[in-house]
C-alpha positions in Angstrom: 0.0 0.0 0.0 1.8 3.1 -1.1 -0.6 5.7 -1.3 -3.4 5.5 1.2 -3.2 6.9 4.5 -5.1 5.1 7.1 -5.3 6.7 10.7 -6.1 4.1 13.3 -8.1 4.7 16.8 -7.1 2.0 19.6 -6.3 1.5 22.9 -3.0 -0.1 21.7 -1.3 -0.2 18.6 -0.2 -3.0 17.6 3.3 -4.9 18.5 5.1 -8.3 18.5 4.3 -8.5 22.1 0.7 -8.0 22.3 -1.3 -11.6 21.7 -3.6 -10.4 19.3 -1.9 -10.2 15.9 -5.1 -8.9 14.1 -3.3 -5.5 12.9 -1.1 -8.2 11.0 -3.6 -9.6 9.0 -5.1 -6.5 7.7 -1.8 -4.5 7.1 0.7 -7.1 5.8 1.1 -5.0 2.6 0.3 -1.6 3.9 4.2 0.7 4.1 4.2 1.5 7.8 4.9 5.8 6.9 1.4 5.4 5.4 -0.2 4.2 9.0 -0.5 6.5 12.1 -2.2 5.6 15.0 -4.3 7.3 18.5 -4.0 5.5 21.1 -4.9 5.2 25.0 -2.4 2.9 26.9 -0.3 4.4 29.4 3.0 2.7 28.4 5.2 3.7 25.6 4.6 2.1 22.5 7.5 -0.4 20.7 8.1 -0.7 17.1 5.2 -2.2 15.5 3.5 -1.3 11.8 3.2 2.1 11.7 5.1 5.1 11.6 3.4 7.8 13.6 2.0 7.6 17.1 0.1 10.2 18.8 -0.6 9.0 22.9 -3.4 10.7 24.6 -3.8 8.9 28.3 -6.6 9.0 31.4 -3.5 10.5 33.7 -3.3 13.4 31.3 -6.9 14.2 30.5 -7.2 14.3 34.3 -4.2 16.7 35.1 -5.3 18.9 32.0 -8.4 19.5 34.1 -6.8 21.0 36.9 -4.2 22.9 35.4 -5.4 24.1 31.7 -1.8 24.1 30.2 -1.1 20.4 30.9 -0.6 18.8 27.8 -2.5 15.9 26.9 -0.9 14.6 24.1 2.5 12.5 23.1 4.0 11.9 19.6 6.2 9.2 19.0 7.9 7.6 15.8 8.7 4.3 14.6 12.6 4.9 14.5 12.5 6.4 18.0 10.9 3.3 19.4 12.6 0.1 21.3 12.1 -2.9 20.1 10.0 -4.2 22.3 9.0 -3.8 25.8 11.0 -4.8 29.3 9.2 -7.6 31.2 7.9 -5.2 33.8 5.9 -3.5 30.5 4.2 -5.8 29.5 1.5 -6.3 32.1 1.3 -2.9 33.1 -1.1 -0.3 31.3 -4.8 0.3 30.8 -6.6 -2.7 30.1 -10.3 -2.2 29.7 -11.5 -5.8 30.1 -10.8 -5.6 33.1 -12.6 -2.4 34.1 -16.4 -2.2 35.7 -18.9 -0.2 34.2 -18.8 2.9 36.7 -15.1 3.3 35.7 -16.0 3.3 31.9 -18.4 5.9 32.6 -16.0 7.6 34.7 -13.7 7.9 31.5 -16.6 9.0 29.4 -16.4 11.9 31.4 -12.6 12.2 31.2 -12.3 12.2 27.6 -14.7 14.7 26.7 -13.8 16.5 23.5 -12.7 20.1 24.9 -9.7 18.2 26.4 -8.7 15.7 24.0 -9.2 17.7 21.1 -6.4 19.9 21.4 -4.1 21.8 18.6 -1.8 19.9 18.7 -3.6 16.5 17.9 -5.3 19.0 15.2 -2.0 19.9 13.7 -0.7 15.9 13.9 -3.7 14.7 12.1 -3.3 17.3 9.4 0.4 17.0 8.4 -0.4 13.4 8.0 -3.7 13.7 5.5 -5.6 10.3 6.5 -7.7 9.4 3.8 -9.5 6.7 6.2 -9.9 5.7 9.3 -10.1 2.3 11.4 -11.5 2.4 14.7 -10.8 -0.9 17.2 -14.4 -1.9 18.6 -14.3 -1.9 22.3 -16.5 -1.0 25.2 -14.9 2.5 25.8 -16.9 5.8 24.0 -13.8 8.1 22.9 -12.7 5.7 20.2 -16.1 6.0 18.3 -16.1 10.4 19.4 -12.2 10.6 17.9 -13.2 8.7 14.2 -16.5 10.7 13.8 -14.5 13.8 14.7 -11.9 13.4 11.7 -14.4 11.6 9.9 -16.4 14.6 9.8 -12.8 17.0 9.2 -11.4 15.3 6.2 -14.9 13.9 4.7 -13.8 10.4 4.8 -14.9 6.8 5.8 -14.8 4.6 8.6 -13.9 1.1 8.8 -14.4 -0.5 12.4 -13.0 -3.6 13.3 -15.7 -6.4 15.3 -13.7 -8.8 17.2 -16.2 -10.0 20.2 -19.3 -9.3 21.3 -19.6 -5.6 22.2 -23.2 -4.6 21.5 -25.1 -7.6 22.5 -23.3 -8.9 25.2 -25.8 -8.0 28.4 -26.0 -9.9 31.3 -27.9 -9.5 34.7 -26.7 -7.1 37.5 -28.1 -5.7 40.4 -25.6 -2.6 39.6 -27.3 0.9 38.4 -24.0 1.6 37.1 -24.4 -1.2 34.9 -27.8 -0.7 33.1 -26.8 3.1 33.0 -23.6 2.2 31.2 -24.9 -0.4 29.0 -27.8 2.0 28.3 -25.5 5.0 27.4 -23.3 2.5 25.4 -25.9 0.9 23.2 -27.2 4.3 22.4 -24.1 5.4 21.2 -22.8 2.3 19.4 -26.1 1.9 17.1 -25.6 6.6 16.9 -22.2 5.7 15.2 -23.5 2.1 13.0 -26.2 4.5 11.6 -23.5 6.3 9.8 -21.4 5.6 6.5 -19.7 3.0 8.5 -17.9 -0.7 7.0 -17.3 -3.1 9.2 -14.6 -5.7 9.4 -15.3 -9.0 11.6 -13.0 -11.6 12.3 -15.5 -14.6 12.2 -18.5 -15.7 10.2 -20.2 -15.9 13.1 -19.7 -12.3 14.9 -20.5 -10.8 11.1 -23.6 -12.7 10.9 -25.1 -11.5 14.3 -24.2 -8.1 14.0 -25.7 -8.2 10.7 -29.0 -8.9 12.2 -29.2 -5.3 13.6 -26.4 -3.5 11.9 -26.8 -3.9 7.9 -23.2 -2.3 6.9 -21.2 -3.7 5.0 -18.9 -6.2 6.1 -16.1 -8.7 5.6 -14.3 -11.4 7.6 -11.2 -10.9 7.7 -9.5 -14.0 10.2 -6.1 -13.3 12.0 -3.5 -15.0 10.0 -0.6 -16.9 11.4 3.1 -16.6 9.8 3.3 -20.7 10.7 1.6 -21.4 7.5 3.7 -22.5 4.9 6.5 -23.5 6.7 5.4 -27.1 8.0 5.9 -30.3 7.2 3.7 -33.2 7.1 5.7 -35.7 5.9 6.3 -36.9 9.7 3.7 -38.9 10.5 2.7 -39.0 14.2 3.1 -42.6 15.9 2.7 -41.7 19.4 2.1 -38.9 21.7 4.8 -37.9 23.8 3.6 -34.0 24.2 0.4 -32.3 25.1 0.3 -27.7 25.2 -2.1 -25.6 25.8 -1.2 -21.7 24.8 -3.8 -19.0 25.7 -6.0 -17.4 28.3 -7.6 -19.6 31.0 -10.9 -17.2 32.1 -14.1 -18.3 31.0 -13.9 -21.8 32.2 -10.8 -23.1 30.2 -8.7 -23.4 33.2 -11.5 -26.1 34.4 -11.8 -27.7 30.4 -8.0 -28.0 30.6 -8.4 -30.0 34.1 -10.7 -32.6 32.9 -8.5 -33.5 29.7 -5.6 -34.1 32.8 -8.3 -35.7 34.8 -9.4 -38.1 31.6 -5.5 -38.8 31.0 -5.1 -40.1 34.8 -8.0 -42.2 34.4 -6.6 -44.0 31.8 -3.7 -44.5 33.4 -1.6 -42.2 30.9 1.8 -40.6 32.8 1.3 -37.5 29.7 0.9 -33.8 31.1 -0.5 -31.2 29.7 1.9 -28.1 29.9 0.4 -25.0 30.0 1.8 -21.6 28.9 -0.6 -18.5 30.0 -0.4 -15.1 31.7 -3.1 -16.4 33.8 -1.1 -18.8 35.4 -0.6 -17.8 38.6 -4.5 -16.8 39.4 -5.8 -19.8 38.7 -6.8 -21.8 41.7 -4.8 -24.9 41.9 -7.3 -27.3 44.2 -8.8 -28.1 41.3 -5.8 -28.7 39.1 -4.2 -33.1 38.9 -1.2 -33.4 38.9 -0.5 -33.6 35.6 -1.5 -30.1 34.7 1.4 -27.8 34.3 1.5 -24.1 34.7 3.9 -22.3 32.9 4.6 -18.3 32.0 3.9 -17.6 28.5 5.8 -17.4 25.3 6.7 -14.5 23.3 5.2 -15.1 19.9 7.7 -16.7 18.2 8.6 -18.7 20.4 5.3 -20.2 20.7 4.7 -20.9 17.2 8.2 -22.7 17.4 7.1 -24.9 20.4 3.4 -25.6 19.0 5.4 -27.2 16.5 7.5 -29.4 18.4 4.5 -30.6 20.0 2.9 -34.2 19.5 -1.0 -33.2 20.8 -2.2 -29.3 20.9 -5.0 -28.3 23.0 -7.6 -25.5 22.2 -10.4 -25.1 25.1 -13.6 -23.3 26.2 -15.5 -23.8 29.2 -19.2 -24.7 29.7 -20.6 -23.2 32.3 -23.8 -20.4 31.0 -22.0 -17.5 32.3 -18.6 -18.9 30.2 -20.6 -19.5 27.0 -21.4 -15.9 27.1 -18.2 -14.9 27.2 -17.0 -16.1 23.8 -20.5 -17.2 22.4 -19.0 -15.1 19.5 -15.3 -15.1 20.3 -12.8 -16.6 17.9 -9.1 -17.2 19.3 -6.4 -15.0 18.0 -4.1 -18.3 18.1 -6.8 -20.3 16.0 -4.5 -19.7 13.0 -1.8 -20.6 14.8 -3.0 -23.7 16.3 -4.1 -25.3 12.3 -0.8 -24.3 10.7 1.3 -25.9 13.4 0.8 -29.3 11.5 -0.3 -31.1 14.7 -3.5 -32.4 15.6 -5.5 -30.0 18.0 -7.6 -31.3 20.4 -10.4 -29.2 20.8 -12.9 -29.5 24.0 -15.8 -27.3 25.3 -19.2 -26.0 24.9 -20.9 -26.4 20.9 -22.0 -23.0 21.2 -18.8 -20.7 21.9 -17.5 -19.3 18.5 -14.4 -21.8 18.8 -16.0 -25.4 18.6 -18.8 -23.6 16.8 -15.5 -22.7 13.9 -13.9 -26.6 14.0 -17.3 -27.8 13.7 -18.5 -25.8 10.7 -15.5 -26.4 9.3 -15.0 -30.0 10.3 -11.3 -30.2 11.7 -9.5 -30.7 14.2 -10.1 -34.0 16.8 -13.2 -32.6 18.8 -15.2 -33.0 21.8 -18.2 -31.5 23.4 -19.0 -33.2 26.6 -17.1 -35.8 28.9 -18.5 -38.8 27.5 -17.0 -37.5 24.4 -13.8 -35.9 25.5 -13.1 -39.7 27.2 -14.0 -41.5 24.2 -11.6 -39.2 21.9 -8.4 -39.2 24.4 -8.9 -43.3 24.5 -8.7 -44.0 20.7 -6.1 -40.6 20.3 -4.1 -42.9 23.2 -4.7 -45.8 21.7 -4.2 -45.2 17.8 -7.5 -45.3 16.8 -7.9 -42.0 15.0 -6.5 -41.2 11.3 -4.2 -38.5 12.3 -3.2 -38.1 8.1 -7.0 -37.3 7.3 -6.9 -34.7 10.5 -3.8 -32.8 9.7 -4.8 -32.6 6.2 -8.0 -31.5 6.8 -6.5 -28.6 9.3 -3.6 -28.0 7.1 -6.4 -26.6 3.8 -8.4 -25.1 6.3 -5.4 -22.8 7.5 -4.4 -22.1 3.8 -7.7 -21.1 3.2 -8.7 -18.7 5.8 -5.6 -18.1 7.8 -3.0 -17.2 5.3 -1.7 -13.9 6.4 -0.8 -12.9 2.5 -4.6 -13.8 1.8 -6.2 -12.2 4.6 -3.9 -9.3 3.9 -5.0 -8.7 0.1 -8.9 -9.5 1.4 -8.8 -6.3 3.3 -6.6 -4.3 0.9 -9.3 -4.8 -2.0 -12.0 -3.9 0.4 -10.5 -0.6 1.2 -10.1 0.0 -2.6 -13.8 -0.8 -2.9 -14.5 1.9 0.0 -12.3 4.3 -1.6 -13.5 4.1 -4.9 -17.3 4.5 -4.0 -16.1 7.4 -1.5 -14.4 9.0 -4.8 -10.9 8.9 -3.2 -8.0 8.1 -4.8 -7.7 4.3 -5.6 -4.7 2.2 -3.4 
């Protein structure tokens, strides 16, 4: 992409040490000096895919409402920026999952236009001449203000990303905060969907609920992995000597993991599972046999080297009501990952998340949706019984054909082209 300018909106720009590698996927081809980003998160960014940065942060929308001449605003560029972050980085920062509703209505107050919108931002946005703008779905307010704002400015269109379940996802709560928040928030997510808004969603699934009350339009684009391409499968697997599990453990997967253990003992297997997750050290451990094992996680690359060096992968849900919710819509940024590691994956949890609901629909992968089930799989996986060739073939077309990076990539690059051309802007 050599022409187009795309300004982003996000809590965090994207970098090799974030999980999500969605950014990836959509700018693969894009030249980084034509990308500039607004974000939130407190830290400094590190080099990621695009060139200018521009940090506006709670701290400083606070202190620039007691003293007027604080400035609210940062600007950073790519060649100024480390590499990455030190450990102690990494798990610092605003993360807004884990935030209650009174403090996202808190914020809404903070980021109120008079103090975000300042000259200098003004100046930052005009030296760089977007000509469109990408705004990260999330359950904060100030991305959708921001994109409508410059939207407005430069008379150009809006692409917003849909990665989980924003709009719909209400539950019951006996907080006011809550239904006043969701209230406020639903008004002002279907306010911005009303507009000349295209919408990019990174399953089949997500696209076709929120198509049921938001008729823009839409692509999937899915979250490529860079393991595709560079397997083999001309080892053919005669015995399991390894079992990993990469990812996040909420919402019941820490419990999903524990019965695959469980069903391993009870065979009389000695095989662990080992497991390699931020969450590691939260999760309550009474529940955990022995032959779980928690570990730290990976860095990236790293991970995609050791998923495959591994005999058996894992990919989990839970299936409690409350953890069906959770990712009902949800598809795994290492689902890519997992397919192109050219290793069977076995997958385990409820039918109705958005990850079994994927390998169903797309009939891969070596899955299970109860105990009965998960026992009856392990045994014949144990004892030979299942045509690992068939699997990994199966697994192996279905990464080339939604999961290639390079294809995911081009997907979103026409669809821009599309938007520009119907927008009368200049063509990528």
């Amino acid at each position: 992409m050599e022409k187009t300018k795309i300004l982003i909106v996000c809590p965090l720009p994207q970098n090799k040490d974030t999980v999500s590698r969605s950014f990836e996927s959509l700018f693969h081809f894009w030249d980084k000096n034509t990308i500039a980003t607004i974000f939130s998160d407190s830290r400094d960014p590190v080099k990621g895919n695009c060139q200018y940065l521009f940090q506006i942060t709670d701290k400083r929308l606070i202190a620039a409402r007691i003293f007027q001449k604080a400035d609210v605003g940062r600007q950073f560029v790519y060649d100024d920026l480390p590499e990455s972050w030190l450990d102690s980085q990494k798990n610092s920062g605003f993360h807004p999952r884990k935030k209650t509703s009174l403090l996202f209505l808190l914020r809404k107050l903070i980021w109120k236009k008079k103090y975000w919108d300042t000259e200098k931002l003004e100046l930052w946005v005009r030296s760089f001449k977007p000509d469109v703008l990408l705004v990260a779905f999330s359950y904060d307010f100030y991305e959708f203000d921001i994109a409508e704002h410059f939207s407005r400015e430069f008379k150009i269109p809006i692409i917003v990303t849909i990665y989980d379940d924003y709009f719909f996802n209400d539950h019951f709560s006996l907080s006011p905060f809550y239904w006043i928040y969701r209230s406020i928030y639903t008004s002002r997510v279907k306010k911005f969907m009303s507009k000349n808004v295209f919408c990019v969603f990174v399953s089949e699934k997500i696209k076709n609920l929120y198509s049921t009350k938001f008729p823009n339009k839409g692509i999937v684009v899915h979250i490529g992995s860079s393991n595709i391409g560079s397997i083999n499968l001309g080892k053919p697997l005669k015995q399991i000597n390894s079992i990993r599990y990469f990812g996040n453990l909420e919402a019941g997967r820490f419990k999903s993991i524990c019965e695959i253990g469980k069903v391993l003992l009870k065979l009389g297997s000695r095989l662990t599972i080992d497991v390699f997750s931020s969450d590691s050290k939260a999760m309550i451990h009474d529940e955990k046999p022995s032959n779980v094992m928690l570990n730290e996680p990976l860095a990236y690359n790293e991970m995609l080297k050791l998923m495959c060096d591994t005999d058996l992968l894992v990919a989990v849900e839970g299936f409690s009501k409350k953890s069906v919710k959770a990712v009902k819509y949800s598809l795994s940024t290492k689902t890519g990952d997992l397919l192109a590691s050219g290793k069977p994956i076995l997958v385990y949890g409820s039918e109705e998340t958005g990850l079994l609901s994927f390998f169903i629909e797309n009939k891969c992968g070596i899955i299970a949706t109860s105990k009965e089930e998960l026992f009856q799989k392990v045994r014949d996986l144990l004892s030979g019984n299942i045509d690992l060739t068939k699997i990994l073939a199966t697994e192996q077309d279905v990464a080339d054909k939604l999961f290639s990076t390079e294809k995911q990539a081009k997907l979103f690059e026409d669809f821009v082209k599309d938007i520009l051309k119907a927008a009368n802007k200049t063509g990528i």
